[in-house]
N, C-alpha and C positions, 0 to 999 in steps of 0.2 A: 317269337319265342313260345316253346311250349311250355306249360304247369298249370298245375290242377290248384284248382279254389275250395277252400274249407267251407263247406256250406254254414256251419256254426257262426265263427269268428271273420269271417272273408277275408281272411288272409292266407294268400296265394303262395301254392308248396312250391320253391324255387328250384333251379338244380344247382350243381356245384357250381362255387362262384359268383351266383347273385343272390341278393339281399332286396332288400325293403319289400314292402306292401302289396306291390303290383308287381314284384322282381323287376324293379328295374335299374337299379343299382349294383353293382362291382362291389365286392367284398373288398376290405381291407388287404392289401398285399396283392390284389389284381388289377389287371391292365386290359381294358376294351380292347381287342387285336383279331379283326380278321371276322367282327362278327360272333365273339366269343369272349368271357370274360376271363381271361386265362393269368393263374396262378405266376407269380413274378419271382418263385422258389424254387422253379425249373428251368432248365436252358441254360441260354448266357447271360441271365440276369438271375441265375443264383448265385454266385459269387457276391456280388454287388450287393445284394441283399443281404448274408451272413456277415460282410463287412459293415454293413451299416448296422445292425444289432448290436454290434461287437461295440460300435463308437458310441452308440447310443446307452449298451452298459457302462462305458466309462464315465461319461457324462454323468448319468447316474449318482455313480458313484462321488464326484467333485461338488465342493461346497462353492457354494457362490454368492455367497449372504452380503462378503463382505468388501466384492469387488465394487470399483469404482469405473464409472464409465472415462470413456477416451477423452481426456481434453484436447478435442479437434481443434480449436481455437487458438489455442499456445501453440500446437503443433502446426498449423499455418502460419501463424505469426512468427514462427523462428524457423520454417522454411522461405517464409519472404526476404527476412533480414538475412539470411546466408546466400542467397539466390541475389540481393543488393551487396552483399560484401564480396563477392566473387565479379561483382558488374567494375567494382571499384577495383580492385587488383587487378581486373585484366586491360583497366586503364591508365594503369601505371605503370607499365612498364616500359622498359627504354627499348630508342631506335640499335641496332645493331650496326650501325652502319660506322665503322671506325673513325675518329675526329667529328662526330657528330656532338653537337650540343647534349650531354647528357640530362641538363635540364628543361630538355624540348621531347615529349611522347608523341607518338605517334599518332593521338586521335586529336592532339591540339590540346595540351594541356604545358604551358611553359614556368618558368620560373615565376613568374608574377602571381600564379594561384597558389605554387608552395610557397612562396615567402608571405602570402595572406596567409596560408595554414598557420609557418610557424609564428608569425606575429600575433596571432590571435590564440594558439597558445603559452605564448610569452603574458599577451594580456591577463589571458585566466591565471597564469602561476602569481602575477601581480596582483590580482585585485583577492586570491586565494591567502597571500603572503598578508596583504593588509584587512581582510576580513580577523586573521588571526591574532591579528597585533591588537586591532579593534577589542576582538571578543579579551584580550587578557588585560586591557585597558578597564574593560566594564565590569569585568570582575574585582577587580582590586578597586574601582570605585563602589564597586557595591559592596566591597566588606567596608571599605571606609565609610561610607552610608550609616550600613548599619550601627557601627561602630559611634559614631557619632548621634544616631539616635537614640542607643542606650543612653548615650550620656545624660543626652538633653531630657530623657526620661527620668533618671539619677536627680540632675538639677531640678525639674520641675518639683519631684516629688520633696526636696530639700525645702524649695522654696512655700514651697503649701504648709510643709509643717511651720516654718517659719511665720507664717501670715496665720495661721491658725493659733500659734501661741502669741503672739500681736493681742489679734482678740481675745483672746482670754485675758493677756495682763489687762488690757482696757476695760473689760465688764469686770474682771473679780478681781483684780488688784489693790495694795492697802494704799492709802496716802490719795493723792491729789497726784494729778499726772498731765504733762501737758498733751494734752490729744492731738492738738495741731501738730506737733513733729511727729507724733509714734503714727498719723494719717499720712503723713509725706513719708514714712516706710514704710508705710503699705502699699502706698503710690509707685514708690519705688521697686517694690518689690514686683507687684504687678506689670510695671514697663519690661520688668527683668524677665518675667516667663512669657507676655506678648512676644516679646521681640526672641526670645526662645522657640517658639511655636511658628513665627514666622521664618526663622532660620531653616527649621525642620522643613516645611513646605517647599520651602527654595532649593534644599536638599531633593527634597524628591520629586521635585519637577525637574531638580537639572537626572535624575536619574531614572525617571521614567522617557528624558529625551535622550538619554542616552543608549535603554535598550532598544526604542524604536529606531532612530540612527541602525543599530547593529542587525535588528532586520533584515530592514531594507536591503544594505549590504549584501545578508545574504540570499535575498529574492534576486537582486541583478546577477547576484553568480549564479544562482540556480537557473535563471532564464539562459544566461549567457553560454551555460554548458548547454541545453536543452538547442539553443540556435546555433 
């Protein structure tokens, strides 16, 4: 390559087409060819180039802030399951062969694997049918629960006041008073809210085993769809 060098700055006067320091770099928009760094806005690569300006205004021009990239992952994952659901229809279909067993396909698949299918859809409509019964079972114990535990809150709070003015007639009351009975009402009164308190618990232990029960339930239909 010929070019002269600035004695000042030493950087070297290039000719058309090269760039850098020593010239020896291709300008923007040229193509090393033949020995020459030649412009790529000539020939049969200007077309090609105007066009690509053109795309690259538009580009430009388009916002892109607010795209989101490709979920390739969903997009494989439901190319596989269609590419298995098409594996599955194309083995199920029947022999042509007229009086042939229509519940025998032709890759070996007989009556005994669809009457597994539909028993074991029969199962899930069963245990779905009793999961529902279950769950409206628990519900109407659980307002009766509840229902019952207001009460027993009602009652306890009755019985407190009750035992509260006890004590009172006993310390401020006029007269002589026989303590020994108005203590066997208190006694009594207190067996009344124990055994109150103990009811409530027996409540809600039979009702905490009753939502775990329901659960359960419906963990083995959830597996049982899933297998």
């Amino acid at each position: 390559m010929e070019f002269a060098i600035r004695q000042k700055t030493g950087q070297c006067e290039c000719r058309p087409g090269l760039t850098g320091r020593d010239c020896s770099l291709c300008k923007d928009r040229h193509a090393f060819m033949n020995g020459v760094c030649t412009s790529c806005d000539q020939g049969c690569t200007r077309d090609l180039m105007k066009e690509m300006d053109e795309l690259e205004e538009v580009m430009e021009k388009q916002n892109f802030t607010n795209l989101r990239p490709i979920p390739w992952k969903r997009a494989a994952r439901i190319s596989n399951t269609t590419k298995n659901l098409h594996l599955v229809l194309d083995s199920l279909h029947f022999g042509d062969t007229i009086g042939e067993d229509p519940t025998k396909t032709n890759i070996g698949i007989d009556g005994n694997f669809l009457d597994d299918v539909h028993g074991l859809v029969e199962q899930t409509k069963f245990m779905l049918d009793r999961t529902n019964k279950s769950k409206n079972t628990l519900q109407k114990s659980r307002a009766k629960t509840e229902e019952l535990s207001e009460r027993a809150r009602e009652q306890e709070k009755i019985i407190r006041d009750v035992v509260s003015q006890l004590r009172h007639y006993i310390n401020y009351g006029s007269g002589k008073q026989d303590s020994s009975q108005i203590n066997a009402w208190i006694q009594e009164a207190n067996g009344y809210l124990n055994a109150m308190k103990e009811r409530g618990i027996y409540i809600e232990k039979r009702y905490n085993r009753g939502n775990t029960d329901f659960e359960l339930v419906i963990l083995k239909h959830h597996f049982a769809n899933d297998n």
